[in-house]
PQR file with spaces between the fields and no chain letter, atoms N, CA, C, O and H, PARSE charges and radii, in Angstrom:
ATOM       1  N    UNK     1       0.816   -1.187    0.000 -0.4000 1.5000
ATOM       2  CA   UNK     1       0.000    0.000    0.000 -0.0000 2.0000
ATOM       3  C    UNK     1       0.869    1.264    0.000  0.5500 1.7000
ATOM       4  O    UNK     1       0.630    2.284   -0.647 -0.5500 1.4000
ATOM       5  N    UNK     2       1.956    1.046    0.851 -0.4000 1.5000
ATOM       6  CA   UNK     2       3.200    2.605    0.534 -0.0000 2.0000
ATOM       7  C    UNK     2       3.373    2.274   -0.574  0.5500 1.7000
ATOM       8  O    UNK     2       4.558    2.592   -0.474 -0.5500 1.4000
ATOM       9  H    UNK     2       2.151    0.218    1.377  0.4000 1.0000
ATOM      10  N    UNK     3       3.286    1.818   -1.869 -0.4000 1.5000
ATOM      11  CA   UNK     3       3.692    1.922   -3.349 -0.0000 2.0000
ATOM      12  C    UNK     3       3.054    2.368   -3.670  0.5500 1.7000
ATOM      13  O    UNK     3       3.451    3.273   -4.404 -0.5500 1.4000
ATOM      14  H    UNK     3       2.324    1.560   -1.951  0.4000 1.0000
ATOM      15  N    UNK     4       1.389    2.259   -3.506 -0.4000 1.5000
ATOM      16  CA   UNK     4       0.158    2.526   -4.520 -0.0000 2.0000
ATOM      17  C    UNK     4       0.195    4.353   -3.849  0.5500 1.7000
ATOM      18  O    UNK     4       0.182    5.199   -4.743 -0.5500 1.4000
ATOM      19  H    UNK     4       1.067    1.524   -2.910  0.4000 1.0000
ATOM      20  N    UNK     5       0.237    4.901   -2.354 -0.4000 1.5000
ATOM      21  CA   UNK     5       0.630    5.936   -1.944 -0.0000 2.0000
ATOM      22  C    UNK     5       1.520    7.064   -2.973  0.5500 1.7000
ATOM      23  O    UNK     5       1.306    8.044   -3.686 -0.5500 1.4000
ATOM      24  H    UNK     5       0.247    4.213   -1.629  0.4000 1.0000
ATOM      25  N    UNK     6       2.783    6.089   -2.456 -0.4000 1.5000
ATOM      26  CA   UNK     6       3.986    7.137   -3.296 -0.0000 2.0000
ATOM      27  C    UNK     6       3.860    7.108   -4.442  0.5500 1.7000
ATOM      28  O    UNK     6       4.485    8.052   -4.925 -0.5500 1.4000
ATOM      29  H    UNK     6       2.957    5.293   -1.876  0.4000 1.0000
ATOM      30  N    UNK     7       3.286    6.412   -5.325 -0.4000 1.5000
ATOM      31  CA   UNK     7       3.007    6.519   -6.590 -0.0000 2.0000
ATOM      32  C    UNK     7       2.316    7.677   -7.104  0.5500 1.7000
ATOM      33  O    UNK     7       2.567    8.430   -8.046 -0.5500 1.4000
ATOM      34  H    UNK     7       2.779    5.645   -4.932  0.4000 1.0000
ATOM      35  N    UNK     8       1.003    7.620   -5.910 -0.4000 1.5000
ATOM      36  CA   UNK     8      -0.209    9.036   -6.612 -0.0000 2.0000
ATOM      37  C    UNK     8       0.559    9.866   -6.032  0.5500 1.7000
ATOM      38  O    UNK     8       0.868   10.551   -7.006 -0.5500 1.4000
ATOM      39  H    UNK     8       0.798    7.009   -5.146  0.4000 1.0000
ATOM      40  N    UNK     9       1.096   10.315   -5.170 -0.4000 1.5000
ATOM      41  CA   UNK     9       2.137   11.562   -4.998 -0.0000 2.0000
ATOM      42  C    UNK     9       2.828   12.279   -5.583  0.5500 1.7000
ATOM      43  O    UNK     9       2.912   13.499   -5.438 -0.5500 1.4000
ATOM      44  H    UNK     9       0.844    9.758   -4.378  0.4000 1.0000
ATOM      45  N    UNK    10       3.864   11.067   -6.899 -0.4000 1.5000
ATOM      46  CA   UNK    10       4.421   11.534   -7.425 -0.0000 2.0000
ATOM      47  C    UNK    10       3.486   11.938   -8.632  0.5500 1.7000
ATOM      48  O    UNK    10       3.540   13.151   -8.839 -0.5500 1.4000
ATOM      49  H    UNK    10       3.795   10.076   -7.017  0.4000 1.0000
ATOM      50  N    UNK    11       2.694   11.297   -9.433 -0.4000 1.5000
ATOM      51  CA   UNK    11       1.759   11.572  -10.216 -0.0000 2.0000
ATOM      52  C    UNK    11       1.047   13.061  -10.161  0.5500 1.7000
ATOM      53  O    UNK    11       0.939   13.820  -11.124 -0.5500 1.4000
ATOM      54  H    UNK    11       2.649   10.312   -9.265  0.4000 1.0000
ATOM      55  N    UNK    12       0.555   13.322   -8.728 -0.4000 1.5000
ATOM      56  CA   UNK    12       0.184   14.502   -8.785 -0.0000 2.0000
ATOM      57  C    UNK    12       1.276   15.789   -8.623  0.5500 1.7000
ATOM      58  O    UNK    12       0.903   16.958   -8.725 -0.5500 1.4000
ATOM      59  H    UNK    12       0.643   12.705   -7.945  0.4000 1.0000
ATOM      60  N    UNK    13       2.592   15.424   -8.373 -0.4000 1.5000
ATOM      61  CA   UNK    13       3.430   16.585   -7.986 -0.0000 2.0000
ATOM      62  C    UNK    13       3.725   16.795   -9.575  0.5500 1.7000
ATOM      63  O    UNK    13       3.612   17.865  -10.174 -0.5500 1.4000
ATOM      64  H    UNK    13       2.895   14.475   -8.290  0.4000 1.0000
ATOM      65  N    UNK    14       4.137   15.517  -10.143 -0.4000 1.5000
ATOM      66  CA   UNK    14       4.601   15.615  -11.686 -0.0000 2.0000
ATOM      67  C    UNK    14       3.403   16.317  -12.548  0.5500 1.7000
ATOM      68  O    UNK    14       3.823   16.756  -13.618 -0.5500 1.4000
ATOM      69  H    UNK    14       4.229   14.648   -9.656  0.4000 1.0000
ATOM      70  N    UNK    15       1.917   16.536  -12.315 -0.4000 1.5000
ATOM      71  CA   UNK    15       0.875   16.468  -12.847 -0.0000 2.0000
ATOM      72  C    UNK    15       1.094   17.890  -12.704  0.5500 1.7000
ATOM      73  O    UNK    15       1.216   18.674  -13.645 -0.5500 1.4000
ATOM      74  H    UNK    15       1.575   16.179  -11.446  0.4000 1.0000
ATOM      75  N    UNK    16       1.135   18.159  -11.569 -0.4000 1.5000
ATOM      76  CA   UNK    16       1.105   20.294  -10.918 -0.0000 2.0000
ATOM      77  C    UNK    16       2.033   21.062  -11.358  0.5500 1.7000
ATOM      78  O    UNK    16       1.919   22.277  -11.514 -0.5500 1.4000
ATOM      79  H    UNK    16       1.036   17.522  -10.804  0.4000 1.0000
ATOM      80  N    UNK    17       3.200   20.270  -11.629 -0.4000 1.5000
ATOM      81  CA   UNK    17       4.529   20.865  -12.126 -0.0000 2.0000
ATOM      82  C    UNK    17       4.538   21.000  -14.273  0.5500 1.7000
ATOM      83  O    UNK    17       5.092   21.764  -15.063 -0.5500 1.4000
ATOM      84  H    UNK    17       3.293   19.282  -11.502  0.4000 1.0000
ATOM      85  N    UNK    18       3.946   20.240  -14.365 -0.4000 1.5000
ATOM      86  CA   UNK    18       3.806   20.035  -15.572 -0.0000 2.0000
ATOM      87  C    UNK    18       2.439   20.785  -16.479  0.5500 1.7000
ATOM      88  O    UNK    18       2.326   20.984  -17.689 -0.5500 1.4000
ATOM      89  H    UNK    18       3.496   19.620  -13.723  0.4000 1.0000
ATOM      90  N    UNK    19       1.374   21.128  -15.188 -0.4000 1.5000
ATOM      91  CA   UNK    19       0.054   21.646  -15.653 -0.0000 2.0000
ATOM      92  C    UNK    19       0.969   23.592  -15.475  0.5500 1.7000
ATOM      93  O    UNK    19       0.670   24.512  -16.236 -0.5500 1.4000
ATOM      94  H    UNK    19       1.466   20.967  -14.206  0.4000 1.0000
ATOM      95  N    UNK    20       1.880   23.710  -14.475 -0.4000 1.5000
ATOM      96  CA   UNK    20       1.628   25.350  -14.529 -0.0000 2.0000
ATOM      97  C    UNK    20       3.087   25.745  -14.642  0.5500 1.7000
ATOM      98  O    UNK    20       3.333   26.934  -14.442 -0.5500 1.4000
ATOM      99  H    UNK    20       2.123   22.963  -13.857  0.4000 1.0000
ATOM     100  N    UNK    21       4.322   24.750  -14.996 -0.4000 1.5000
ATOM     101  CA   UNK    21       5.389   24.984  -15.841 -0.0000 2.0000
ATOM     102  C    UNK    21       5.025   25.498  -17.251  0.5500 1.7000
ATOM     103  O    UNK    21       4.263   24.816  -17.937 -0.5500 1.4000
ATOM     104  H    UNK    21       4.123   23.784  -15.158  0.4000 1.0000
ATOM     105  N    UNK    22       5.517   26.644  -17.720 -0.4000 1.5000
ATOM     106  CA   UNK    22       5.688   27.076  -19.116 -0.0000 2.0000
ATOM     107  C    UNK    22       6.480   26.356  -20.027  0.5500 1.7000
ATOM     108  O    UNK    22       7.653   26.653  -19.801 -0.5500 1.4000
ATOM     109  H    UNK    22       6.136   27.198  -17.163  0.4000 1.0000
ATOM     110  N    UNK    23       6.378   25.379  -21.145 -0.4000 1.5000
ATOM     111  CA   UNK    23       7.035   24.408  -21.833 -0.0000 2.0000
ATOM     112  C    UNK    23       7.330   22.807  -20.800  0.5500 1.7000
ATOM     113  O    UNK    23       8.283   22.065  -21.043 -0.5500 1.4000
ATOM     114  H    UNK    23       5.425   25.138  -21.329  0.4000 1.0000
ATOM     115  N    UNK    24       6.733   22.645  -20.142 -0.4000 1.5000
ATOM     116  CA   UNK    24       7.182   21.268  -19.137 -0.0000 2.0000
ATOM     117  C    UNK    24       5.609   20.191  -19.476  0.5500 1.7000
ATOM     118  O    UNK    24       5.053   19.468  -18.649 -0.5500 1.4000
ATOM     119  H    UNK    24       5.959   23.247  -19.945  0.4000 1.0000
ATOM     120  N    UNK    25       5.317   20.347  -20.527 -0.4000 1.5000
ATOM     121  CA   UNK    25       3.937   19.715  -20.670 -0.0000 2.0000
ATOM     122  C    UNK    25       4.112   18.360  -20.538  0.5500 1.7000
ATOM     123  O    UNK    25       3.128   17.713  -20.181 -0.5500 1.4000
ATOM     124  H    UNK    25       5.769   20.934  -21.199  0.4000 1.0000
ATOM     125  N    UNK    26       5.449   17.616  -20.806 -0.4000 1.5000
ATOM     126  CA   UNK    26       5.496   16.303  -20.495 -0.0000 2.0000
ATOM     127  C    UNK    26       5.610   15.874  -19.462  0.5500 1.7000
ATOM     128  O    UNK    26       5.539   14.660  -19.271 -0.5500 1.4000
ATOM     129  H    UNK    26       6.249   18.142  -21.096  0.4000 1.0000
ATOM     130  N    UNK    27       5.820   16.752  -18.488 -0.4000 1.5000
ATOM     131  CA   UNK    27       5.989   16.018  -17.028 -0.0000 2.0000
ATOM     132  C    UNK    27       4.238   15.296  -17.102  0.5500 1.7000
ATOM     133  O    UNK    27       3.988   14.131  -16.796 -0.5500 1.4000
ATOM     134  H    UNK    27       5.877   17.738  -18.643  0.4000 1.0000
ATOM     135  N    UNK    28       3.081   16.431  -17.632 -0.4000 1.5000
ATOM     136  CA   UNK    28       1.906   16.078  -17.211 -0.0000 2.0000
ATOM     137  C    UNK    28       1.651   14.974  -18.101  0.5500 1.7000
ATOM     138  O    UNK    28       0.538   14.493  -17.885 -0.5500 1.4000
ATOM     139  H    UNK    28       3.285   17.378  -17.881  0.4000 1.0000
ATOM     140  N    UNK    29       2.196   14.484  -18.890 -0.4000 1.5000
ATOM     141  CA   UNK    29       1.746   13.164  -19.711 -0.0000 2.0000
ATOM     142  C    UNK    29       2.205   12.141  -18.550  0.5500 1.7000
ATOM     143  O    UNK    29       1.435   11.275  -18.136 -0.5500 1.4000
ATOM     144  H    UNK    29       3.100   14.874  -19.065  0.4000 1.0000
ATOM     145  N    UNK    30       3.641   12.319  -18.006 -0.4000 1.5000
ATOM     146  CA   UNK    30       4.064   11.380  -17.345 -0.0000 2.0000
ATOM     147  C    UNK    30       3.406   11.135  -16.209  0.5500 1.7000
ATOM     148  O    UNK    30       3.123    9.990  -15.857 -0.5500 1.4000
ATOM     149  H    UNK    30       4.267   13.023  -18.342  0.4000 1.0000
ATOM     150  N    UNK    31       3.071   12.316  -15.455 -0.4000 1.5000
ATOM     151  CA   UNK    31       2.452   12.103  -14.551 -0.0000 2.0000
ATOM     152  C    UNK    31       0.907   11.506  -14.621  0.5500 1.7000
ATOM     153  O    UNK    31       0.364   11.012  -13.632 -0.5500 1.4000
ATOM     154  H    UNK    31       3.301   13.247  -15.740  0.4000 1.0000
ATOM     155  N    UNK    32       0.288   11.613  -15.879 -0.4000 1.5000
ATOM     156  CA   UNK    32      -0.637   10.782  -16.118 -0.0000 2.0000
ATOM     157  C    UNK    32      -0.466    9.347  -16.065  0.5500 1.7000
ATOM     158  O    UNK    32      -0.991    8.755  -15.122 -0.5500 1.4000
ATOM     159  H    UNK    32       0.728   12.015  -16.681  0.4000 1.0000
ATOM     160  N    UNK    33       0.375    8.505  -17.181 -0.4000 1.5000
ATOM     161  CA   UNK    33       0.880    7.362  -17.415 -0.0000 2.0000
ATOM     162  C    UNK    33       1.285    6.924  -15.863  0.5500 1.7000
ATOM     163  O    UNK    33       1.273    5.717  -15.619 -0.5500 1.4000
ATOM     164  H    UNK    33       0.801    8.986  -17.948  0.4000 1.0000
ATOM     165  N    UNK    34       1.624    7.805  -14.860 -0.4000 1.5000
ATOM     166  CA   UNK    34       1.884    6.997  -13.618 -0.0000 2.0000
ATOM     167  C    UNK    34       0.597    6.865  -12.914  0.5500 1.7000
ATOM     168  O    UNK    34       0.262    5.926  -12.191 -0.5500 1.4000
ATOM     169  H    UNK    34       1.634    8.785  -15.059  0.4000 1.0000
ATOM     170  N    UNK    35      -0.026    7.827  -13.186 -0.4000 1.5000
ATOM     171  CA   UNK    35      -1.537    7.405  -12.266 -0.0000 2.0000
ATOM     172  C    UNK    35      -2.072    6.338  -12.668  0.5500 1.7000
ATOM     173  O    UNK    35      -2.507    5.546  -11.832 -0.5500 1.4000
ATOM     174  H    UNK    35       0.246    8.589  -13.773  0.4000 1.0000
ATOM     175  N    UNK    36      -2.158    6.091  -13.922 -0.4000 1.5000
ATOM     176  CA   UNK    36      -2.943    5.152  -15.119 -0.0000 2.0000
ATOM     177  C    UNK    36      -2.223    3.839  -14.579  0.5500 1.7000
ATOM     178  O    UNK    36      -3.013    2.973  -14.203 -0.5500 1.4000
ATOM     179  H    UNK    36      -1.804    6.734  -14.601  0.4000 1.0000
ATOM     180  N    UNK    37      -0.831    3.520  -14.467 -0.4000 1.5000
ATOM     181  CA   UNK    37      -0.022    2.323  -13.827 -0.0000 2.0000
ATOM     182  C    UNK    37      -0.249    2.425  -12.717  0.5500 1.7000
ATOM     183  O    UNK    37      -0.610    1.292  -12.397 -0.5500 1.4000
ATOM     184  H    UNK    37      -0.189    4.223  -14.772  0.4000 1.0000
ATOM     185  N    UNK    38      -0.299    3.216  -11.617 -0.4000 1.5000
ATOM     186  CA   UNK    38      -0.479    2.999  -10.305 -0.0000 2.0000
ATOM     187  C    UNK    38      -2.002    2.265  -10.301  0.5500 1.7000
ATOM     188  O    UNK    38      -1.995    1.227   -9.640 -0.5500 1.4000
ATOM     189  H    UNK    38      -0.006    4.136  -11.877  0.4000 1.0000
ATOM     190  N    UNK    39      -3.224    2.580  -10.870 -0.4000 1.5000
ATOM     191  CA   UNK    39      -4.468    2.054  -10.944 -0.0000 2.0000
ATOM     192  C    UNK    39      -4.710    0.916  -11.196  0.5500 1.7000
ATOM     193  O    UNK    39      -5.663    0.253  -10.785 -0.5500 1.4000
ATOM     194  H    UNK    39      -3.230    3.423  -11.407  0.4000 1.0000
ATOM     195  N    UNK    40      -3.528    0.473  -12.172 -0.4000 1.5000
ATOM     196  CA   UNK    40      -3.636   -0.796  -12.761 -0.0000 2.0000
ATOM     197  C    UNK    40      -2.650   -1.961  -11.918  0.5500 1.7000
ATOM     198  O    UNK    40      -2.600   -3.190  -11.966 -0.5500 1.4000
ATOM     199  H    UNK    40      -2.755    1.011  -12.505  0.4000 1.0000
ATOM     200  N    UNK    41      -2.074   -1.160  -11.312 -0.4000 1.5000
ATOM     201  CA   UNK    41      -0.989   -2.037   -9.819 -0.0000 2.0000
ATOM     202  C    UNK    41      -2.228   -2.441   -8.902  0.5500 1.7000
ATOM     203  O    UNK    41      -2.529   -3.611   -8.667 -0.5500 1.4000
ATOM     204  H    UNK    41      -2.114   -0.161  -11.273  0.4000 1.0000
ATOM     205  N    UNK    42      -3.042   -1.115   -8.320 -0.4000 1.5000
ATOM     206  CA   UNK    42      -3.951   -1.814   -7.107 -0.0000 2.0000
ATOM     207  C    UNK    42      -5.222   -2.604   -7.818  0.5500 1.7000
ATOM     208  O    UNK    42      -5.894   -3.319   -7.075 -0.5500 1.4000
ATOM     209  H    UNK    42      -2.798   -0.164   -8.511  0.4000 1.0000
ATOM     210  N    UNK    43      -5.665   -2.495   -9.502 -0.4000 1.5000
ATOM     211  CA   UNK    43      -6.594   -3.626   -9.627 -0.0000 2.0000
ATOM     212  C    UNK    43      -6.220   -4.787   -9.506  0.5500 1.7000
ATOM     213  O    UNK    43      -6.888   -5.720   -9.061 -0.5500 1.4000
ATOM     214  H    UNK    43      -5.119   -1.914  -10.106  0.4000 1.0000
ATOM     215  N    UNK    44      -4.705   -4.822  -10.044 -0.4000 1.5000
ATOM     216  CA   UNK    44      -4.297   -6.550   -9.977 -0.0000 2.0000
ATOM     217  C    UNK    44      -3.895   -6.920   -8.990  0.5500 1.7000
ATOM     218  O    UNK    44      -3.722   -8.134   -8.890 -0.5500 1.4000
ATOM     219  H    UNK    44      -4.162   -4.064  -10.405  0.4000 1.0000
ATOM     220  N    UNK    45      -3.611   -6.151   -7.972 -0.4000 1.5000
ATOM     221  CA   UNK    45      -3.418   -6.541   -6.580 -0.0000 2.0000
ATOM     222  C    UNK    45      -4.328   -6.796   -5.654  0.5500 1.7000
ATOM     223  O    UNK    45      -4.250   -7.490   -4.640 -0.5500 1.4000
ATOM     224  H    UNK    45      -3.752   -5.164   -8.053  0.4000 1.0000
ATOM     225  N    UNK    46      -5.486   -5.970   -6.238 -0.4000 1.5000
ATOM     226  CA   UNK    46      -6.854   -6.622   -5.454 -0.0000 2.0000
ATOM     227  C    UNK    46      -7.167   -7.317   -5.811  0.5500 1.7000
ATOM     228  O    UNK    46      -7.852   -8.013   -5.062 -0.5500 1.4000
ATOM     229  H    UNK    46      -5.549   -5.406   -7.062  0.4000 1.0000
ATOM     230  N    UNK    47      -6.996   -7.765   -7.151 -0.4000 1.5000
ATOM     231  CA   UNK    47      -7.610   -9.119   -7.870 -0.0000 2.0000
ATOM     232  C    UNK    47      -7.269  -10.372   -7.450  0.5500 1.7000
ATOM     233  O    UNK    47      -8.009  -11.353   -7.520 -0.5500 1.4000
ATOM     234  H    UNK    47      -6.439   -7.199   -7.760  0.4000 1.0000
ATOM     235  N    UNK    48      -5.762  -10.349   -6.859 -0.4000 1.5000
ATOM     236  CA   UNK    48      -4.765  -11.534   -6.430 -0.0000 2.0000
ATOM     237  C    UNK    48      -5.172  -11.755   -4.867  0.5500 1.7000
ATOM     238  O    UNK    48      -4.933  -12.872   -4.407 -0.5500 1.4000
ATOM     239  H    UNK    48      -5.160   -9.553   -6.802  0.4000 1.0000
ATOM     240  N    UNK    49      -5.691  -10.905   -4.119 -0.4000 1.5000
ATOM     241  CA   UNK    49      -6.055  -10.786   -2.864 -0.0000 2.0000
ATOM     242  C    UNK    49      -7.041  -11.829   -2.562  0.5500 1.7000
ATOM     243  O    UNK    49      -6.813  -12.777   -1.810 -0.5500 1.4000
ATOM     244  H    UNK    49      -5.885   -9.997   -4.492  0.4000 1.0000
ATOM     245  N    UNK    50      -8.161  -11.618   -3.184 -0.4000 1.5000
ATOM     246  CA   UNK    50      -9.215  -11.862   -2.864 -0.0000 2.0000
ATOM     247  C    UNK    50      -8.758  -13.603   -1.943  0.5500 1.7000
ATOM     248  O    UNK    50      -7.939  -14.445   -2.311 -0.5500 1.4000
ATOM     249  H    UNK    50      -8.347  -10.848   -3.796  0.4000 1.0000
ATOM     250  N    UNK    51      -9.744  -13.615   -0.590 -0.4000 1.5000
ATOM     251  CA   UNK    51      -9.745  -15.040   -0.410 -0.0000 2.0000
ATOM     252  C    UNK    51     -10.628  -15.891   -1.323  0.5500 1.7000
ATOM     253  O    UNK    51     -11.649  -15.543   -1.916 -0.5500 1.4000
ATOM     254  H    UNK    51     -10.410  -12.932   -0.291  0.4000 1.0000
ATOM     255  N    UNK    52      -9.859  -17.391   -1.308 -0.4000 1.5000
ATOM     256  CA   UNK    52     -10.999  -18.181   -2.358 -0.0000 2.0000
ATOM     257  C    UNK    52     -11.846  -18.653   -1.388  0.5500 1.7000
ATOM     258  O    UNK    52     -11.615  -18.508   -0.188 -0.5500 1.4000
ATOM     259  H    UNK    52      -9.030  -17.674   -0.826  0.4000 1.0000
ATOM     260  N    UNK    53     -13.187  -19.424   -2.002 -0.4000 1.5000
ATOM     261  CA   UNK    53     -13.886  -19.848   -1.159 -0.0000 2.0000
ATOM     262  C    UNK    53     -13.763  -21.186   -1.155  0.5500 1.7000
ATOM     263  O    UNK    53     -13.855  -21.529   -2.333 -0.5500 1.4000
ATOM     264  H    UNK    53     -13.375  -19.542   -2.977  0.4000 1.0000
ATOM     265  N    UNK    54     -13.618  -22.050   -0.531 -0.4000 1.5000
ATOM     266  CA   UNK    54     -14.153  -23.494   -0.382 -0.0000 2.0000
ATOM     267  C    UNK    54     -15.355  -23.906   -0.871  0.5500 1.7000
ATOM     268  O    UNK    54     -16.276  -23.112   -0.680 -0.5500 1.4000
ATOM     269  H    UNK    54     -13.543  -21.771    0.427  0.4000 1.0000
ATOM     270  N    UNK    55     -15.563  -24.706   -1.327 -0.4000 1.5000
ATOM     271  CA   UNK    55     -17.141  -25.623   -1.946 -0.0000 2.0000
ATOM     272  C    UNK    55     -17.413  -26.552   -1.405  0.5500 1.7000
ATOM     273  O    UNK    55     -18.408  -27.194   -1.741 -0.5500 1.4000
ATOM     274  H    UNK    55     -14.814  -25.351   -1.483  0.4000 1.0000
């Protein structure tokens, strides 16, 4: 869970720096592409979580 954390952190610092930097527009792509991977870290990690059930 500190991964899925520091991840949106950096996403949004890279996102703020990149939305109101003059010429830095790629930080905000990057910082997109990390939110977009961080999202896709905690679906498959919740996916792997789940307990199974017995029958």
């Amino acid at each position: 869970m500190v991964i899925f954390l520091a991840l949106i952190i950096v996403a949004m610092v890279l996102g703020v720096i990149g939305a109101t930097v003059d010429g830095l527009f790629f930080l905000l792509v990057i910082g997109i592409a990390v939110l977009v991977a961080d999202i896709v870290y905690l679906a498959v990690r919740m996916r792997r979580s789940r307990p199974r059930r017995l029958r």
